[in-house]
N, C-alpha and C positions, 0 to 999 in steps of 0.2 A: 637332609636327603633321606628319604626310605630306604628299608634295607631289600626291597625288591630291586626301586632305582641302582641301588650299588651295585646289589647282584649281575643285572642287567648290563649295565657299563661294563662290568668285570671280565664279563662273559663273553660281549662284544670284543673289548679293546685288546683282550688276552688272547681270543682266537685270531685275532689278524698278526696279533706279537706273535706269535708261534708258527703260525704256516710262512712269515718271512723267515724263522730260522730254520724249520726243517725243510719245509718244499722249496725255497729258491735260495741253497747255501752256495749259489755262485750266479750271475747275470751272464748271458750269451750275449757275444757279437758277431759279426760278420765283415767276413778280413777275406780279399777275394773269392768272392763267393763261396769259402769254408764257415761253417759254424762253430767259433769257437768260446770257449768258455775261458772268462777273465777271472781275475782276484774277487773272490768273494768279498761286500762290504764288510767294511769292520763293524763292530759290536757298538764302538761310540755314534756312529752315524745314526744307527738305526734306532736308539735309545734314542738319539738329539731330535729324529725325524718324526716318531711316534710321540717324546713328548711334549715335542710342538701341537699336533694334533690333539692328542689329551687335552691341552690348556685351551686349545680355542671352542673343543668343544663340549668342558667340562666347566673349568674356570669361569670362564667367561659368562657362562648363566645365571651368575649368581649377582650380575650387574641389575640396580632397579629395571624394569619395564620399559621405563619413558626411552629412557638413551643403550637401548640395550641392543637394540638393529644397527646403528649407527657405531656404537663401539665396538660392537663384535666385526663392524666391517674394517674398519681400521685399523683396530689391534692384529688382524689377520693379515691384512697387507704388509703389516710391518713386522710380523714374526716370519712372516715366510721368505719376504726380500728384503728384510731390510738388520737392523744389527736390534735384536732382542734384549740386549743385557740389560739396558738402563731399563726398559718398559718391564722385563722377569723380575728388578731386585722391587722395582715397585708392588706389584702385583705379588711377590713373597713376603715384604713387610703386610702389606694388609693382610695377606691368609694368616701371618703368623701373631697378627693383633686379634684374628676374629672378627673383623670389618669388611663391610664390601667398597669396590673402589665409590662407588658414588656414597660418599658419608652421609653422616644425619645432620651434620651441619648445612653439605649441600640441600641437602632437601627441605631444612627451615630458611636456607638463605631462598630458596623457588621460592616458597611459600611467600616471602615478603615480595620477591618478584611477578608475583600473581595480584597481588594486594594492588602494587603500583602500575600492573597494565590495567586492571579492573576497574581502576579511581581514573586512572589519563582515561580511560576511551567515552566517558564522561566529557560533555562540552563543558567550560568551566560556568559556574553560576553567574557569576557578573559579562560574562556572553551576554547569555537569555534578556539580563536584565536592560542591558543596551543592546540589542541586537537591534530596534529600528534606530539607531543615533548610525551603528554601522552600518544598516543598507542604506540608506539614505548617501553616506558618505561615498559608496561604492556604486550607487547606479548611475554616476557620469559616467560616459565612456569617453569624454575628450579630458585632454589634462585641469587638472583644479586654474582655477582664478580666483584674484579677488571678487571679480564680477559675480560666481557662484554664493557669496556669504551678504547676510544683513549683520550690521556691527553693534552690538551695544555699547556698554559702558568698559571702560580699563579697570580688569580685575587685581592687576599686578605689574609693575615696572622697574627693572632692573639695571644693572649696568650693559649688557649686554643685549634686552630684547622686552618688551613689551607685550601683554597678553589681552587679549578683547575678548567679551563675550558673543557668540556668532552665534548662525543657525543658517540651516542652508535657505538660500532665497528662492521662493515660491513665483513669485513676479518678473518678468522679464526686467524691468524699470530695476534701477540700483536707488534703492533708500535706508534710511539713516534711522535708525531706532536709540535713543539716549533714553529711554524713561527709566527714572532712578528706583522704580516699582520692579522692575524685571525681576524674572525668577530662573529659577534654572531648567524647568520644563517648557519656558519660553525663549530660552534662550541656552540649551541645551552642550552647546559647544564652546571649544576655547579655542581661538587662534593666535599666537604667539610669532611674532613678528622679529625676525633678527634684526640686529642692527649694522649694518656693513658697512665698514668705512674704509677696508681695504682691499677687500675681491671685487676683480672686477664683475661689471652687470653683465654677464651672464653662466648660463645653469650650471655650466662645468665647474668652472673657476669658485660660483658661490658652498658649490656640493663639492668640492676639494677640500676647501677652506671649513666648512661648517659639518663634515659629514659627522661627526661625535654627536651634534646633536640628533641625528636621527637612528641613530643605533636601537633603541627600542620602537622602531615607526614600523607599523604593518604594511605599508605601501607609498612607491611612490610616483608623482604624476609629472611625469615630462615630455620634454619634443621629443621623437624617434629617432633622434641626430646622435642624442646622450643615452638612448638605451644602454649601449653596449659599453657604452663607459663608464654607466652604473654597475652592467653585471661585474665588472673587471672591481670598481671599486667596493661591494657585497667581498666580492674575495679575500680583500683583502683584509677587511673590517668585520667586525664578528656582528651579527644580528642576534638583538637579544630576543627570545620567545615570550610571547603574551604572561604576565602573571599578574595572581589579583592584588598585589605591591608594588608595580610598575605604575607607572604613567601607562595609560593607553593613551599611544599617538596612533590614529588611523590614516594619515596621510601626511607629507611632505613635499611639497612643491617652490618654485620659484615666480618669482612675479613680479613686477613694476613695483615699487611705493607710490601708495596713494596717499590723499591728505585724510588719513583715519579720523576721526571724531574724537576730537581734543589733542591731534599729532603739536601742532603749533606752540600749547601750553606747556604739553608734558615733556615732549622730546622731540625739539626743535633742532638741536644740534645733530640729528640720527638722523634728519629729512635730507634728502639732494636740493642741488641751487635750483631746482626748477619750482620746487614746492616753495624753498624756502632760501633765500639769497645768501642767506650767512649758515648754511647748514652744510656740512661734512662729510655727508652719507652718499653712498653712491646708489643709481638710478635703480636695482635690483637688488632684493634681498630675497631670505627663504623663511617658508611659513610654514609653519607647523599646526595642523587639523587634530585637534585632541578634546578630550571628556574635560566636565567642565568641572571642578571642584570645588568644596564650598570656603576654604580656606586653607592658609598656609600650619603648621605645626605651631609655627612661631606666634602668630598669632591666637590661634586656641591656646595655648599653656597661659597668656595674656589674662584671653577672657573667659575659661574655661578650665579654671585647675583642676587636671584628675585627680579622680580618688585614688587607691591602691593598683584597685582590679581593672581599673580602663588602663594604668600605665604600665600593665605586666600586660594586658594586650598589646598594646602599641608599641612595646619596646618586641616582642614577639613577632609581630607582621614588620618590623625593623630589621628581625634577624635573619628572619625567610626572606624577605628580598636581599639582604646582602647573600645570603645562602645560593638563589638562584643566581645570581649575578655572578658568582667565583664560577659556582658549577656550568657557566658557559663563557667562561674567561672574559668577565668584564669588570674590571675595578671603576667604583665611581669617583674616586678620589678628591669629592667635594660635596661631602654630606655634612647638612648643617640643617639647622630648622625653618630654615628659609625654604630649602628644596624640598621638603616634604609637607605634601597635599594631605586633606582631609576630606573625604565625604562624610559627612555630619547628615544624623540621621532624625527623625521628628521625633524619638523619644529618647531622653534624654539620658535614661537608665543602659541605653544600646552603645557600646564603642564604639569610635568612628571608625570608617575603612582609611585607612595608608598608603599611599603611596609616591614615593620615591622619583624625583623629578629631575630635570636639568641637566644635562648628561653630557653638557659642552666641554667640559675637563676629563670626559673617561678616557679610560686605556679600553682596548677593545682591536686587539692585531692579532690577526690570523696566525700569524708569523714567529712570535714572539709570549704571547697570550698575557701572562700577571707578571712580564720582566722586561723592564726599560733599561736600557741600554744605556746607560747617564756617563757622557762622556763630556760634557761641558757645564758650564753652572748656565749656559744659557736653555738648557734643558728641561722642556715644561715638567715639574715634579708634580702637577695636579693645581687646585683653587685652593681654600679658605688655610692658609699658612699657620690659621692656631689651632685645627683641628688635624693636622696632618700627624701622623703616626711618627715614632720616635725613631726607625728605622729609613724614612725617609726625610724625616728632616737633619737627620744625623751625616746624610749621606754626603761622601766629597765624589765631586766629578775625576773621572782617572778612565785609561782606555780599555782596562780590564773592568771598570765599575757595574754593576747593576743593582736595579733596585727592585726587591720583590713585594708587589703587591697583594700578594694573596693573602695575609691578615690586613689591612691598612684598613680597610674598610672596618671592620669588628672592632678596632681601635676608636675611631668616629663614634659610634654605637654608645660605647662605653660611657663617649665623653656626653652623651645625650641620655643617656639612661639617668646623670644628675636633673637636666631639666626636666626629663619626663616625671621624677619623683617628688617636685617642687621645690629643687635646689638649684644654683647658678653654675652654668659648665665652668667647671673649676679652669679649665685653660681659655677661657674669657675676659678679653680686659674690659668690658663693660658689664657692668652688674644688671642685672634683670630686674631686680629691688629697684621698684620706683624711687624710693629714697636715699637711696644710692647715688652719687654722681661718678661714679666709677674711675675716681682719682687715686681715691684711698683703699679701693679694691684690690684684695689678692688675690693673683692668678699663677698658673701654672706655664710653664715653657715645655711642649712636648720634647726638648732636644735637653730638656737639665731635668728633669723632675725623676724624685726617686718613688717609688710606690707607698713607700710610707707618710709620703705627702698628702695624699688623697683624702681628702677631705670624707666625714664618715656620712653614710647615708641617713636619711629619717630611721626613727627606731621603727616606725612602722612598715618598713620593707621588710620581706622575710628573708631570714639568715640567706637563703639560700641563693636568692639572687642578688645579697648583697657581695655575697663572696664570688659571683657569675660578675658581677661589673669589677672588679677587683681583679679575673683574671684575664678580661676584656681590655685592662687599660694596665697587660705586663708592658715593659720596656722591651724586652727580649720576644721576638717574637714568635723564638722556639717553645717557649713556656707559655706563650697567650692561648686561649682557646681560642679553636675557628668557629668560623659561624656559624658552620652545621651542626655542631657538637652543640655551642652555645643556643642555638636554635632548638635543638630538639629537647636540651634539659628543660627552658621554659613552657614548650609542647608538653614534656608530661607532668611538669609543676601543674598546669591546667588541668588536664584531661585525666591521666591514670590515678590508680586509687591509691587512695591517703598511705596504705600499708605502706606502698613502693617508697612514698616521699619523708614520710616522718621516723621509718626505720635507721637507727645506727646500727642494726648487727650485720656486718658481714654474709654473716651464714643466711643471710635472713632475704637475700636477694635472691627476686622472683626466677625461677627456670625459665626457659627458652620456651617453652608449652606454655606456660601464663603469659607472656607475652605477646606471641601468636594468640591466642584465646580473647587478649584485649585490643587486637590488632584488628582480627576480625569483627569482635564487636564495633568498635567504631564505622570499617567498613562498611560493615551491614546496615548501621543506620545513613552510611551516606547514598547507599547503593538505592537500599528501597525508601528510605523517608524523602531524600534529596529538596528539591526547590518547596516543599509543603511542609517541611516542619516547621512545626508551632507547639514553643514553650516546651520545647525539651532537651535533654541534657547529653549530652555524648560522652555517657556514663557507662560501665557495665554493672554497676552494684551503686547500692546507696551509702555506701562506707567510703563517696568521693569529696574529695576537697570542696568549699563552697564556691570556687572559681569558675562554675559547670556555666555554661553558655544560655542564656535565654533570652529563646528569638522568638522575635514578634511575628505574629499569623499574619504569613504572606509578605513576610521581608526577609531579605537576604544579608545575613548578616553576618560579619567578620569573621563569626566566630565559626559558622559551618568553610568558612574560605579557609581557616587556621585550620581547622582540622581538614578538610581538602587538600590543602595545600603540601603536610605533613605524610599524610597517606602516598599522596607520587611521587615523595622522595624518600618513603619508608627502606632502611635496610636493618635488618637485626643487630647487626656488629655495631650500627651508631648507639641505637636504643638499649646495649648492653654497656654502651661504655657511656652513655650518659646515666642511667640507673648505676653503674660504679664511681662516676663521679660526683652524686649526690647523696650516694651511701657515703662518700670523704668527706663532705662538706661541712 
């Protein structure tokens, strides 16, 4: 402050102190129409009452710009009616630190929160790149049928449901497409057909029964009877938001079984008696309208071993969809390499996209959010019983019991980061070595193993995410990393510069300004280079890892989704504590 400002205030605030003590050393009343003069205020009133006024209208300017209308309105409310002490000792520790209330921390944490409204108001890129597969799906206006799709060949068959190749049907006539030539721009869509063999045929009863799996479905198509039974059940069931690691399901419907193209050979036992006389299934089931992928995980690691750098992506777009999935209370609770898709791309050198499928075992309650209430052993604990986290498999049913699923998933990850490296998930009793008959295989028991068990990774993995799957797959889940943490250290293993990653000093960790600095960089190339970049790096200097993303002119590629994806969940305080966790490592 100037010393005219001072002056000025001094000058002001002193002459009004002064004409209260001299000119009105007593207040008048009026007491049957006599004017009389009462007890002068006391000395402390008038100090308490002017130095209220001081503070709101000294103090208090010294608040940033942004929120300085807005707190000067409040604070004043609450000094003048309301009890002052706690908001005064506040506002005297910061004068007596030399801070203003809104810190610098506040204002690098904006700053990240600028980054991620900047990047959200962004349609995502895998939109654009399907956006006619979604209008197409979205311009019925009466509810879906099977009558609506042409069916190809069976992409996949499960215990639980079967998937077709489809595409929406152009011709009023219902025809049958098998040609074993199909591709995916002719046959664009998947429809995945439940198997029901004990809800009854119809839409309530089957959408009671099956609603887990539509938990990531952007819509869905029924009779007007169950509208309002849907919104009731949305309530209660959490909807997970589009991400480019999800399944995209664009619709969910119910509908009659029909005799699909090859239903008889493949899954005869799933038909009703009217298709099929010795078949189980009852007359409705629910379908699910989704993007169509080119293979399962399990199958790529088969025929397609990665190298290093594809399986530090993929274990990455792994940890951001378990990441978004916590971050809106949805545990998948049966993540294996069977449920995650691939989109495989025409060059070979490019990673594939991920995503995260099958979602008939999640937890996903409004109510309750990542904690099951396990009060019997008949209590679904999730799917795949060798891949389930040691905190849940440990767990005894009791009326007090619950089971928390907010690591369980990063656990899963852990145990996938061996096959994604070209080793066998140590907690598998079948070995992946063809030569293997997985008799004499050792495996792991998520509910006995001690961490020193863990089988060690290739030497070719780098220290740093070997020690990331090591703290992926703690027993104690107070000591495991979460997914966001675990997430974001692979994010800057990738993208931030070598200095950050290959430093062990301490002292040597970047500021909150270098941070921001490469924060923004990134930004700025997703901002203005977006859907056109071609063959470049989401670098700020050339002193970056060789991990740098290159994408082919006029493809959309994981690697702008990984950095997308990381930018709308940017906060400083992760990104400081994952750069302190790999300055330990």
């Amino acid at each position: 402050m100037s010393i005219k400002a001072c002056a000025f205030r001094l000058l002001r605030n002193g002459r009004t102190l002064l004409r209260h003590f001299w000119t009105n050393p007593a207040s008048k009343d009026v007491v049957d129409g006599r004017i009389v003069n009462s007890a002068p205020p006391s000395t402390v009133r008038i100090v308490r009452e002017h130095a209220r006024r001081l503070l709101i209208d000294n103090v208090l300017k010294r608040v940033s710009n942004s929120a300085a209308a807005e707190l000067r309105r409040r604070t004043a409310k609450r000094l003048l009616y309301g009890n002052a002490a706690p908001f005064l000792a506040f506002v005297g520790v910061n004068l007596a630190s030399g801070t203003s209330i809104i810190t610098e921390e506040d204002e690098l944490e904006a700053a990240c929160w600028g980054i991620r409204e900047t990047v959200s108001a962004m349609d995502w890129t895998f939109v654009e790149k399907e956006s006619d597969v979604y209008n197409i799906t979205m311009r019925l206006n009466e509810p879906f049928s099977l009558e609506n799709f042409v069916f190809g060949k069976v992409i996949a068959k499960g215990c639980n449901g079967v998937v077709y190749s489809a595409k929406i049907k152009s011709e009023p006539s219902f025809d049958v497409d098998s040609d074993p030539k199909e591709n995916g721009e002719k046959f664009p869509l998947a429809v995945k057909m439940m198997f029901n063999y004990d809800a009854e045929s119809n839409a309530m009863s089957i959408l009671r029964s099956m609603h887990r799996e539509t938990v990531p479905a952007l819509s869905y198509s029924s009779n007007e009877e169950i509208l309002v039974w849907e919104d009731s059940l949305r309530q209660r069931c959490r909807a997970l938001p589009q991400h480019p690691n999800i399944v995209r399901i664009y619709n969910a419907f119910t509908d009659s079984v029909q005799a699909l193209p090859g239903s008889l050979l493949l899954f005869p036992d799933a038909l009703p008696a009217r298709i099929n006389p010795n078949g189980f299934g009852r007359n409705m089931s629910l379908f699910l309208v989704m993007k169509r992928y080119d293979m399962s995980l399990k199958d790529y690691l088969c025929d397609h071993p990665p190298s290093t750098k594809v399986a530090v992506m993929l274990l990455t777009q792994l940890l951001e969809a378990v990441t978004h999935m916590v971050s809106n209370g949805v545990a998948h609770r049966d993540l294996k390499a069977d449920n995650i898709l691939l989109d495989l791309d025409e060059h070979e050198n490019i990673c594939p996209s991920l995503a995260v499928t099958d979602f008939g075992c999640c937890l996903a309650d409004q109510v309750y959010g990542l904690s099951l209430h396990y009060t019997t052993p008949d209590t679904d604990k999730g799917g795949n019983a060798a891949l389930m986290a040691p905190e849940v498999a440990c767990a005894e049913p009791g009326p007090f019991t619950y089971i928390n699923y907010n690591k369980a998933d990063v656990w899963a990850v852990g145990t996938l980061a061996y096959q994604l490296f070209g080793l066998d998930n140590p907690f598998h009793r079948i070995s992946r070595n063809p030569g293997n008959t997985g008799t004499d295989a050792k495996f792991l028991l998520s509910s006995t193993y001690t961490e020193s068990e863990l089988p060690a990774l290739p030497e070719t993995v780098p220290p740093i995410l070997e020690k990331l799957v090591k703290e992926m797959l703690m027993r104690n889940p107070s000591r495991r990393i979460s997914a966001e943490l675990a997430a974001t250290v692979c994010q800057l293993y990738l993208w931030a510069p070598s200095s950050w990653i290959q430093s062990r000093n301490k002292t040597s960790l970047p500021t909150s300004s270098e941070i921001l600095q490469w924060l923004f960089c990134l930004t700025s190339k997703v901002v203005t280079e977006g859907r056109r970049i071609s063959s470049a790096k989401f670098m700020c200097d050339e002193s970056e890892p060789s991990f740098g993303p290159a994408i082919a002119s006029g493809h959309t590629s994981p690697e702008y989704n990984l950095v997308e994806t990381f930018l709308r969940r940017i906060k400083l305080s992760v990104v400081r504590d994952a750069l302190q966790w790999i300055n330990q490592a």
